[in-house]
Jmol script that loads the backbone (N, CA, C; Angstrom):
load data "model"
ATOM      1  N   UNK A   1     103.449  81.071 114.996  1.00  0.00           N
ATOM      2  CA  UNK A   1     104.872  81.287 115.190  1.00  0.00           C
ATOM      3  C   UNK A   1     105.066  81.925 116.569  1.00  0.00           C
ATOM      4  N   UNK A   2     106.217  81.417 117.321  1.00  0.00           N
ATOM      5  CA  UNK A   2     106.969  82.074 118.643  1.00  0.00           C
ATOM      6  C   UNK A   2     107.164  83.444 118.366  1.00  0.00           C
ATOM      7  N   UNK A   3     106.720  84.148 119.262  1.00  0.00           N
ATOM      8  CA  UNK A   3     107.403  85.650 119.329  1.00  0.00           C
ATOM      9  C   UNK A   3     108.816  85.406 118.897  1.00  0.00           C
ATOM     10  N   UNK A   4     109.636  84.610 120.035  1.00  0.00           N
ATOM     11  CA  UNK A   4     111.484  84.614 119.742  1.00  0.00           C
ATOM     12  C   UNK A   4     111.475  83.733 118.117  1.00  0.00           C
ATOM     13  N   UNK A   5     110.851  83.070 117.631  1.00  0.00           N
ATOM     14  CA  UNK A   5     111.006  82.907 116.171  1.00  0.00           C
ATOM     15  C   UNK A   5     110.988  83.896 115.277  1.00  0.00           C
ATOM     16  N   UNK A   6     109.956  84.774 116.163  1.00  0.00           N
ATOM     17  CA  UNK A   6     109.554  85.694 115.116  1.00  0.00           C
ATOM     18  C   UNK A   6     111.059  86.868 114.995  1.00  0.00           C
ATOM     19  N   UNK A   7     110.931  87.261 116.307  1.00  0.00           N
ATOM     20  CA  UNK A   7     112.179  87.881 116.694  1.00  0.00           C
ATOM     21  C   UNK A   7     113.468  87.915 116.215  1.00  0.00           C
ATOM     22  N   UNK A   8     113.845  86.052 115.964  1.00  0.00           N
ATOM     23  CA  UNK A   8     115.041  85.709 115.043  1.00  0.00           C
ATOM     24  C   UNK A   8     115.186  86.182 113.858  1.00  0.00           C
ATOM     25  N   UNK A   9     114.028  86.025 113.407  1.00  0.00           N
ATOM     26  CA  UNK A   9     113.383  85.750 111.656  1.00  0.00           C
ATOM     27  C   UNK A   9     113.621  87.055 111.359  1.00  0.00           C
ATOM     28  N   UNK A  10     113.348  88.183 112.432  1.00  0.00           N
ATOM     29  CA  UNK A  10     113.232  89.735 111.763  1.00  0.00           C
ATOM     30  C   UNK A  10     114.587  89.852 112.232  1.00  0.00           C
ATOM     31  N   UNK A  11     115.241  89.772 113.167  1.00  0.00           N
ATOM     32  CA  UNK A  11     116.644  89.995 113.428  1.00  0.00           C
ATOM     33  C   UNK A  11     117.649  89.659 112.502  1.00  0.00           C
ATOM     34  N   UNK A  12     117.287  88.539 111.890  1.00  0.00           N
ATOM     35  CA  UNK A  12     118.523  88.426 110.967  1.00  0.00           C
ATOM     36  C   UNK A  12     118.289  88.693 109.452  1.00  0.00           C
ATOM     37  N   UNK A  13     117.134  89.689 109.273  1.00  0.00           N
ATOM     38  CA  UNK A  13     117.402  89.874 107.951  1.00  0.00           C
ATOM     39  C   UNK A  13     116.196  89.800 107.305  1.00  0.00           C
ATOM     40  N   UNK A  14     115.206  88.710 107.552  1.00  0.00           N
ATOM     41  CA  UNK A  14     114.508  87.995 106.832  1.00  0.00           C
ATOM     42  C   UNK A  14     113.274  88.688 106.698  1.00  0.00           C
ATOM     43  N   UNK A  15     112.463  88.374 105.872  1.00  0.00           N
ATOM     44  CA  UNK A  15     110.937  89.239 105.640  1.00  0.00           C
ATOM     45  C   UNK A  15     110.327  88.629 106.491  1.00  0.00           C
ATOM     46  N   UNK A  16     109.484  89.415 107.445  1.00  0.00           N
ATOM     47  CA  UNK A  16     108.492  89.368 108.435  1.00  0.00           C
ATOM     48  C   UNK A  16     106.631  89.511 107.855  1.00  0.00           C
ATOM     49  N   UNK A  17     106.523  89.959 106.747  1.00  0.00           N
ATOM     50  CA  UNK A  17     105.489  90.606 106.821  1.00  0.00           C
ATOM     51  C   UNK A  17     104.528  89.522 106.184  1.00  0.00           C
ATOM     52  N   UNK A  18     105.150  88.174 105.849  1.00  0.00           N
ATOM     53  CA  UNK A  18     103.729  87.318 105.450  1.00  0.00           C
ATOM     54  C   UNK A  18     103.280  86.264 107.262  1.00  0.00           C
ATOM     55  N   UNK A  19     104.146  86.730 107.765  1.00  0.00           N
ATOM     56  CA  UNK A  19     104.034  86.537 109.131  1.00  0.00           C
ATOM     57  C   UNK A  19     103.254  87.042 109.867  1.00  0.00           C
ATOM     58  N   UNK A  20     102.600  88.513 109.154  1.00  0.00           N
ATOM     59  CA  UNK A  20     101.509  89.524 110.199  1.00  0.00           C
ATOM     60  C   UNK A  20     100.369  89.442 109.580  1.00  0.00           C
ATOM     61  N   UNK A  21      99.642  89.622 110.311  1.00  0.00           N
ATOM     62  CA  UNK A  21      97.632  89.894 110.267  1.00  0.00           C
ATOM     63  C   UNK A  21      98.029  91.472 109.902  1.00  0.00           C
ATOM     64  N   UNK A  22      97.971  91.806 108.768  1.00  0.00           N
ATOM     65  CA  UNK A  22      97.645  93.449 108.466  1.00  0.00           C
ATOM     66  C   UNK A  22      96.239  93.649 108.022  1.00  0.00           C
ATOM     67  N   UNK A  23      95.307  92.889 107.879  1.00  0.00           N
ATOM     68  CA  UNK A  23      93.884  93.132 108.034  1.00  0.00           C
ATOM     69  C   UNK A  23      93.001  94.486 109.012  1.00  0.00           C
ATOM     70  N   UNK A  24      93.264  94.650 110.057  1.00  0.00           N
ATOM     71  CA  UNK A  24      92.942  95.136 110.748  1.00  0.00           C
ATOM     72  C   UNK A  24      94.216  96.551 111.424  1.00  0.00           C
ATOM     73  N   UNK A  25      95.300  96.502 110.524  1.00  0.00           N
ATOM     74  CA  UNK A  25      96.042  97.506 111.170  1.00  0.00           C
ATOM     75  C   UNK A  25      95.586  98.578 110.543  1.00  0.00           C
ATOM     76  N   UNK A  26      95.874  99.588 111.589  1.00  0.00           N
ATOM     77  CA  UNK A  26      95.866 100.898 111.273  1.00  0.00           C
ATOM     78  C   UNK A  26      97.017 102.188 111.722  1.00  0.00           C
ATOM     79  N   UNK A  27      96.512 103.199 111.376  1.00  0.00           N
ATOM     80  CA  UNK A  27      97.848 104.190 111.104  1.00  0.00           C
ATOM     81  C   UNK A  27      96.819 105.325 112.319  1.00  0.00           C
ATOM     82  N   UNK A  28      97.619 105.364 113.528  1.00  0.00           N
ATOM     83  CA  UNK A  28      97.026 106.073 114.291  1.00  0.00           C
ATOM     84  C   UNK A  28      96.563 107.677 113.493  1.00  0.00           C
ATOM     85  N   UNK A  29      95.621 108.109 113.957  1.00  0.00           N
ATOM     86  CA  UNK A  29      96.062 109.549 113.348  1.00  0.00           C
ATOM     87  C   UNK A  29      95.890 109.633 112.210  1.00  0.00           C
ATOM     88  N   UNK A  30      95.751 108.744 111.169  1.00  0.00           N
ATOM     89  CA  UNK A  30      96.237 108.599 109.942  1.00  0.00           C
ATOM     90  C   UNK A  30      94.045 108.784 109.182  1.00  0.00           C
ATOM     91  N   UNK A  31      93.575 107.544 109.924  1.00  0.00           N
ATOM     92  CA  UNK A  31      92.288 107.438 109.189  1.00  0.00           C
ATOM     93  C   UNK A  31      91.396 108.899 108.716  1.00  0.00           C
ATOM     94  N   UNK A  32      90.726 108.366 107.504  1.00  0.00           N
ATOM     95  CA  UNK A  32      90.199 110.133 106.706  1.00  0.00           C
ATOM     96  C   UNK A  32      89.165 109.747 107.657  1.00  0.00           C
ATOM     97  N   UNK A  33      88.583 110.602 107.143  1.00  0.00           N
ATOM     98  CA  UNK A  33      86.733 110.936 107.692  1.00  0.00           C
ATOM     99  C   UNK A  33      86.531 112.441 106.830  1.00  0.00           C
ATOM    100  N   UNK A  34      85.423 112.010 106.212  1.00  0.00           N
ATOM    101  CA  UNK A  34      84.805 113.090 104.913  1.00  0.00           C
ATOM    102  C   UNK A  34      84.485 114.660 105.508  1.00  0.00           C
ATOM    103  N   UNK A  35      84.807 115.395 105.031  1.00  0.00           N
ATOM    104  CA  UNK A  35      84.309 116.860 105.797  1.00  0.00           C
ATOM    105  C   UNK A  35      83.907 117.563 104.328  1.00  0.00           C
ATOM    106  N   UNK A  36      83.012 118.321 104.714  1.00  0.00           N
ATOM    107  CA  UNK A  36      82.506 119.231 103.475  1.00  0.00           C
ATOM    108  C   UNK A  36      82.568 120.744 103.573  1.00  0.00           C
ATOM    109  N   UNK A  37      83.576 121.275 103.168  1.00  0.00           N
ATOM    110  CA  UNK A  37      83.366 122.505 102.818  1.00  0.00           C
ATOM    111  C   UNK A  37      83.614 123.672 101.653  1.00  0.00           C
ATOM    112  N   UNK A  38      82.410 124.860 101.551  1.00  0.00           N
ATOM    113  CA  UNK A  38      82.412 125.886 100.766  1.00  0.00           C
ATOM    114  C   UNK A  38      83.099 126.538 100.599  1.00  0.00           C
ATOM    115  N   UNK A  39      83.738 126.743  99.371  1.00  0.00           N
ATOM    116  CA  UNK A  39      84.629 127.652  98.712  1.00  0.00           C
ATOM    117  C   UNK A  39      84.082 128.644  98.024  1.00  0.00           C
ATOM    118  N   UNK A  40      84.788 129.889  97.877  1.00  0.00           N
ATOM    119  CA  UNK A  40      83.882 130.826  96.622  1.00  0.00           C
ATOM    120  C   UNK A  40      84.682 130.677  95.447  1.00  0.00           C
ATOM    121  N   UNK A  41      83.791 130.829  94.332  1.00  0.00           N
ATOM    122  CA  UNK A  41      84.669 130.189  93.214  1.00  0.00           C
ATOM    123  C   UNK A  41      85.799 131.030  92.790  1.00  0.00           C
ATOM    124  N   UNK A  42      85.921 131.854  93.063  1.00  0.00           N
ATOM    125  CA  UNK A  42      87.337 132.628  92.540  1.00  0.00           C
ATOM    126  C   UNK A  42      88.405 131.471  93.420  1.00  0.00           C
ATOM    127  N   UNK A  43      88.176 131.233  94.859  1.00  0.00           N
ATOM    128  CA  UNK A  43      89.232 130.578  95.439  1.00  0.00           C
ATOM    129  C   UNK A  43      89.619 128.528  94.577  1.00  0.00           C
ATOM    130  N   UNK A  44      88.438 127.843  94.360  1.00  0.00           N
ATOM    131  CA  UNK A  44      88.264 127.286  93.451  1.00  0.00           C
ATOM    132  C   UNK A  44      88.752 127.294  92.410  1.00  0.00           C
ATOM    133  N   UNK A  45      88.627 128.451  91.284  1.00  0.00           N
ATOM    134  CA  UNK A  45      89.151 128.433  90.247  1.00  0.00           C
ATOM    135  C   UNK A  45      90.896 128.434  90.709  1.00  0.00           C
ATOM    136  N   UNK A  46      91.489 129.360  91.679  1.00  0.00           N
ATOM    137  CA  UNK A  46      92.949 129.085  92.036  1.00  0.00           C
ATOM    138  C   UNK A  46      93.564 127.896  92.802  1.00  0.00           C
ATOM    139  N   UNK A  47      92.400 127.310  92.886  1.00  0.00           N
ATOM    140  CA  UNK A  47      93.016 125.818  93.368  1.00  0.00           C
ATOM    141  C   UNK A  47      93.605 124.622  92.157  1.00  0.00           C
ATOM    142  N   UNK A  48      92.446 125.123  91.306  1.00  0.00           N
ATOM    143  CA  UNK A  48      92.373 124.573  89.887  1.00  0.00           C
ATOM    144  C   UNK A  48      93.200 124.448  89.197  1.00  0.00           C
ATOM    145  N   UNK A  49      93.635 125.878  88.969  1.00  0.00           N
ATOM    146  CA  UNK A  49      94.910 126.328  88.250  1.00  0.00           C
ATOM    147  C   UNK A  49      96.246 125.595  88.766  1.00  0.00           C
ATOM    148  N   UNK A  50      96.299 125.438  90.428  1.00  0.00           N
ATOM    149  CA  UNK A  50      97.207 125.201  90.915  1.00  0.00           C
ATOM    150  C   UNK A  50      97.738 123.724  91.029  1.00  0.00           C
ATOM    151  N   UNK A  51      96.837 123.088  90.893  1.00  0.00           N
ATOM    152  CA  UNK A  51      96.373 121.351  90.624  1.00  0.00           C
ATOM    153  C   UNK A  51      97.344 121.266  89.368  1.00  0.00           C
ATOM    154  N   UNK A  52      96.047 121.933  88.295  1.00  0.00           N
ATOM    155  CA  UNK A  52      97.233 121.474  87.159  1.00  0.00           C
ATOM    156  C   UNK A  52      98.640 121.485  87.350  1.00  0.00           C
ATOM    157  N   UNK A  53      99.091 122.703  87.000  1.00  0.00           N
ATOM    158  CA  UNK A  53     100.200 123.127  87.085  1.00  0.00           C
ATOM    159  C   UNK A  53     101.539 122.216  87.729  1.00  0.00           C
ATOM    160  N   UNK A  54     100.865 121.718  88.779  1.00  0.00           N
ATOM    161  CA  UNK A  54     101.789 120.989  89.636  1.00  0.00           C
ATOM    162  C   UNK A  54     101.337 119.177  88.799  1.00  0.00           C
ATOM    163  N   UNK A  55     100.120 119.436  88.598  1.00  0.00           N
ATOM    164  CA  UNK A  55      99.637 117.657  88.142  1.00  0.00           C
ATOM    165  C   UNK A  55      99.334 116.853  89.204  1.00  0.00           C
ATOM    166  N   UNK A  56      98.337 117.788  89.790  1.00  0.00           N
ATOM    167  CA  UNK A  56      97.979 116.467  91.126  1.00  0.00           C
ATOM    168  C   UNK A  56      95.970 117.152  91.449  1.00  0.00           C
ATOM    169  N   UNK A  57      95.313 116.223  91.411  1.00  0.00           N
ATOM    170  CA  UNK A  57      93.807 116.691  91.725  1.00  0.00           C
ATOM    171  C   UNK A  57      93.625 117.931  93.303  1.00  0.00           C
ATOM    172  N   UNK A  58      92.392 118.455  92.807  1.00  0.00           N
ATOM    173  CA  UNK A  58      92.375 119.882  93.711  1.00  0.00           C
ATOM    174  C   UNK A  58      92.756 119.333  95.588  1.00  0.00           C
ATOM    175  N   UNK A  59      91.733 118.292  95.365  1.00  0.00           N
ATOM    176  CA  UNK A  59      92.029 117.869  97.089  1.00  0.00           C
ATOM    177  C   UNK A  59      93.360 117.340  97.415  1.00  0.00           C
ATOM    178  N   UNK A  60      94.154 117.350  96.740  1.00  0.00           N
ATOM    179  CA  UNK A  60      95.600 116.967  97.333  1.00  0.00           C
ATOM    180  C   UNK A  60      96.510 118.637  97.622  1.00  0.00           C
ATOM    181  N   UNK A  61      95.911 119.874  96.656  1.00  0.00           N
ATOM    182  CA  UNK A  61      96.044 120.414  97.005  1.00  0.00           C
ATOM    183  C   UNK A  61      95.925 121.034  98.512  1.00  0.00           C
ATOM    184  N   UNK A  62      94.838 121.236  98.124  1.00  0.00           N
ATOM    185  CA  UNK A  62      94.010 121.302 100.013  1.00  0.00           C
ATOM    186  C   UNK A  62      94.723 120.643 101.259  1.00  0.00           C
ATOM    187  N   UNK A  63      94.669 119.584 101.071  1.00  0.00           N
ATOM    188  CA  UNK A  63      95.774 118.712 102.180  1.00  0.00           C
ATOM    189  C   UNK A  63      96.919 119.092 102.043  1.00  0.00           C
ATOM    190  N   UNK A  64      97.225 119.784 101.597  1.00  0.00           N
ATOM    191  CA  UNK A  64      99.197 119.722 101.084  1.00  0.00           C
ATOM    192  C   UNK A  64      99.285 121.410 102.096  1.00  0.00           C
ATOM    193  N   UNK A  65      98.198 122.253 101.561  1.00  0.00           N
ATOM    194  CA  UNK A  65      98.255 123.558 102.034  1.00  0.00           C
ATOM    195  C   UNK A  65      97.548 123.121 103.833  1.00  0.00           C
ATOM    196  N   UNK A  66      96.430 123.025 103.930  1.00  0.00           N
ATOM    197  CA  UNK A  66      96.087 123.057 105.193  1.00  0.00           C
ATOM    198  C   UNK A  66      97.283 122.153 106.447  1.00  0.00           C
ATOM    199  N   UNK A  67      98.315 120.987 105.670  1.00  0.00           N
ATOM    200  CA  UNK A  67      99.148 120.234 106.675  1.00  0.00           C
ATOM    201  C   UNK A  67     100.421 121.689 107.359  1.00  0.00           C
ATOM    202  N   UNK A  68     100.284 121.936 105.997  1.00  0.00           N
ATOM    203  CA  UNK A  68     101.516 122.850 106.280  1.00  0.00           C
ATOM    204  C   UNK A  68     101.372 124.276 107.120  1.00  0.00           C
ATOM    205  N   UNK A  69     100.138 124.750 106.939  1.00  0.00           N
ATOM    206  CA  UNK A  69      99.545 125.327 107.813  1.00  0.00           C
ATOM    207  C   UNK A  69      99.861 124.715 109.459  1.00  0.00           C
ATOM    208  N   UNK A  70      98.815 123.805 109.691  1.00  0.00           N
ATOM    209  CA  UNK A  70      98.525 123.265 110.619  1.00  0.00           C
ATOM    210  C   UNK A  70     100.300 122.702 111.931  1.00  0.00           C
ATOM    211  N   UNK A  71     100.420 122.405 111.037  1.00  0.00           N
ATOM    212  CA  UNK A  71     102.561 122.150 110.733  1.00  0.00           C
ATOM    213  C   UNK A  71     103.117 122.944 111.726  1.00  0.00           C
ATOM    214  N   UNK A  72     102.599 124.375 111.135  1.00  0.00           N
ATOM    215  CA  UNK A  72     103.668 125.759 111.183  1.00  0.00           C
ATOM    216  C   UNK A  72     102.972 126.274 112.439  1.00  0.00           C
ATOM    217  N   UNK A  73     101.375 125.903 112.643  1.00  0.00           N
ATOM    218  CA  UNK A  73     100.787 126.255 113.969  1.00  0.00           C
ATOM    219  C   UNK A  73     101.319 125.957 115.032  1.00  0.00           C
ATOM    220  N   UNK A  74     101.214 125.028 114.952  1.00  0.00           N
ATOM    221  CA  UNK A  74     101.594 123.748 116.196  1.00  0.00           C
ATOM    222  C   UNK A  74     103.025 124.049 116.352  1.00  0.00           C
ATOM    223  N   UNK A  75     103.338 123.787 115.727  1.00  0.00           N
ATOM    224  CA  UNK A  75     104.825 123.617 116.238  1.00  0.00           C
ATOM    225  C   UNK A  75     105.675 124.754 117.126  1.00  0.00           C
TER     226      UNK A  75
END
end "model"
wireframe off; spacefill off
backbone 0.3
color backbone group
């Protein structure tokens, strides 16, 4: 397909996306990469607690606290 086809096609409305190669896209910034680190278990056990409570596994915790951290640094 023409770029300006393509161009039309998304301009007026229409779905674009069986039109793209998303095989290979990515989310800048976005990709994980595994890191490992030690907790002492008292901090553990309050991650635990805190998982439940809310209903979401410990490592979403972790990410949820360290973004917001990181967030409040930066900015």
């Amino acid at each position: 397909m023409k770029a300006e086809d393509f161009d039309k096609k998304f301009d007026q409305g229409e779905s674009v996306i069986d039109d793209l190669d998303l095989s290979k896209a990515r989310r800048p910034e976005q990709e994980q990469r595994r890191v490992n680190v030690d907790f002492p278990v008292w901090m553990i056990h309050s991650l635990d607690k805190e998982a439940r409570r809310l209903g979401v596994p410990r490592q979403s915790i972790i990410k949820m606290w360290l973004a917001e951290k990181l967030e409040k640094t930066a900015g």
